[in-house]
N, C-alpha and C positions, 0 to 999 in steps of 0.2 A: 456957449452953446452946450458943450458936454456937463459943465453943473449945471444945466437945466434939466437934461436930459437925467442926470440922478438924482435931482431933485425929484422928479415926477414918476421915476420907476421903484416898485417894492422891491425890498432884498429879493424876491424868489422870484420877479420880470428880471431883474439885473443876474442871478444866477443863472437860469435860462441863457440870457443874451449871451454869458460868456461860455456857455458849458456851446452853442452854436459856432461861435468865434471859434473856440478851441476843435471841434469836429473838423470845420471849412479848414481852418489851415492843417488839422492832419490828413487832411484827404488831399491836399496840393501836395505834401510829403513822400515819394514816391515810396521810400520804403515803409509807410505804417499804411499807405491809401488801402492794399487790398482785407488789411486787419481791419478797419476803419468801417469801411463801406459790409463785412461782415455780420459786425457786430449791428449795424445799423439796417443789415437786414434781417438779424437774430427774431425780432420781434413779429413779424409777416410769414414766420413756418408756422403758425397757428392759423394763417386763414388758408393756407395751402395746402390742401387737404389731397391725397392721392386717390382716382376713382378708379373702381373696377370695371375694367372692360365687360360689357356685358356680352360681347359675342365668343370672346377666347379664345384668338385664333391660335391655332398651335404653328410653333416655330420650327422652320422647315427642316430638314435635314441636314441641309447646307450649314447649317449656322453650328451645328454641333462639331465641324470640321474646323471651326474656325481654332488657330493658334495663338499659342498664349506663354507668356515666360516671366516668372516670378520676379521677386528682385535676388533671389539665392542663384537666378538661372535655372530652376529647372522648368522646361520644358510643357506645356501641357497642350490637351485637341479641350475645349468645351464640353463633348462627351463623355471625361470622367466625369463628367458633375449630371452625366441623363439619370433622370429616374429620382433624381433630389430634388427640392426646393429651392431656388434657384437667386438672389438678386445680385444682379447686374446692376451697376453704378460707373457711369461715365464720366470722369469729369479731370480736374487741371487744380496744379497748387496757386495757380496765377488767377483760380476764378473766384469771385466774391460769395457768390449763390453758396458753390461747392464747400466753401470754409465755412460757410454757417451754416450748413444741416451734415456736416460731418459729425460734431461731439454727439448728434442725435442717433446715427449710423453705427459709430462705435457702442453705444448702448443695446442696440439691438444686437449687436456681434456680440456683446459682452455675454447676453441672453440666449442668443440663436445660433449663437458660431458651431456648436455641436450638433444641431438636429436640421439647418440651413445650407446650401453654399452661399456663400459672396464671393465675387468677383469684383473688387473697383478697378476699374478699368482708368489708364492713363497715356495719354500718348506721348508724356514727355520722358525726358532720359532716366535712366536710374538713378546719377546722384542726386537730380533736382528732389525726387521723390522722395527719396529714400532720408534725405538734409530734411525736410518738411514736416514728414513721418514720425522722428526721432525727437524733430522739435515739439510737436504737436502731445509725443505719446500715443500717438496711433498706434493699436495692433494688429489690426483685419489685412486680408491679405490685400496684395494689391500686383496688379500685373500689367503687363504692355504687350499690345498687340504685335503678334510677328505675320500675321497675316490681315489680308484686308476684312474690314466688318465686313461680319454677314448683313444681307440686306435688312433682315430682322432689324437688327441693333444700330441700322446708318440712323444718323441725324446730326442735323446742322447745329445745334444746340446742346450746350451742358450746362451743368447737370443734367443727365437723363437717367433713370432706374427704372428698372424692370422688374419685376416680379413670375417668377415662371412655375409652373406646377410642375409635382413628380411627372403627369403626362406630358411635358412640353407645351401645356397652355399659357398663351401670353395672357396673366390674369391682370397686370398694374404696368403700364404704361408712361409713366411721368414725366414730363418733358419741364427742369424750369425747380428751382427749389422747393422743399417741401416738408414738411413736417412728419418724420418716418418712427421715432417712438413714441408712437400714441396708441394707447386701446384698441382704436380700430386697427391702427396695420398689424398689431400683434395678436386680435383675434382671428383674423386673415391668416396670417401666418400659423397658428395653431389648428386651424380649417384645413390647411394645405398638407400641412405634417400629418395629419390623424388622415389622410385620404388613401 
């Protein structure tokens, strides 16, 4: 039965099959699954395109209270960052979505870090984050909540990013991975900066 079966397949059906085979059992793998299932959503941030809010609501007062602590430990309120350009990024080293539109995220930081804030937002411990960070090469900041979201920023789902104007317009809303170093969100972004 199996020399039949490669009897009737070409090299490039038979590479296929195995390059399948070899995914399936890394993804039963528990330490390469969430590498795995990344990369294999690598390809789908091009049809995930982030839209602009067309109403923009501004985010309340409340939210600019909210508390926030680096992984150096210092301390911060949301409000040092009023009157900037703002994205927030919520997400987990344990989520797939969030590992494959990260290298896209660090590119924009690479470009934006001086004229933008970022926030990535995490709820898990420092070392988990910081062990992730270091493996990855990540430089953008990265902080954990010391107080509860504002209602602004709740949601049951991560990945989530935000995009906020110097006024505190809620301009991009994202719920769900997404494709962030594209033309558009950097002419968005340079919209925002020149306002």
């Amino acid at each position: 039965m199996f020399k039949n079966y490669l009897k009737k397949k070409s090299k490039i059906g038979l590479a296929v099959d195995a390059a399948i085979v070899i995914l399936f059992i890394l993804l039963l793998i528990p330490a390469t699954r969430k590498e795995v299932a990344a990369l294999i959503l690598k390809p789908t941030l091009f049809i995930h395109q982030p839209k602009v809010n067309n109403n923009k609501p501004i985010i309340s007062d409340n939210a600019y209270d909210w508390k926030l602590q680096n992984l150096a430990g210092e301390k911060i309120k949301l409000s040092t960052f009023e009157n900037n350009v703002l994205i927030i990024n919520l997400w987990a080293t344990w989520c797939p979505p969030c590992i494959a539109e990260m290298p896209d995220l660090q590119r924009l930081y690479n470009d934006y870090g001086d004229k933008v804030s970022f926030l990535f937002v995490s709820n898990e411990s420092d070392a988990t984050i910081k062990e992730f960070i270091d493996k990855k090469g990540y430089t953008f900041p990265v902080y954990t909540p010391l107080t509860q979201y504002p209602n602004d920023f709740e949601t049951n789902t991560i990945p989530t990013t935000y995009i906020i104007s110097k006024k505190g317009e809620l301009v991009i809303n994202k719920t769900g991975v997404a494709q962030w170093n594209s033309k558009r969100i950097r002419q968005i972004l340079d919209v925002l900066i020149n306002q």
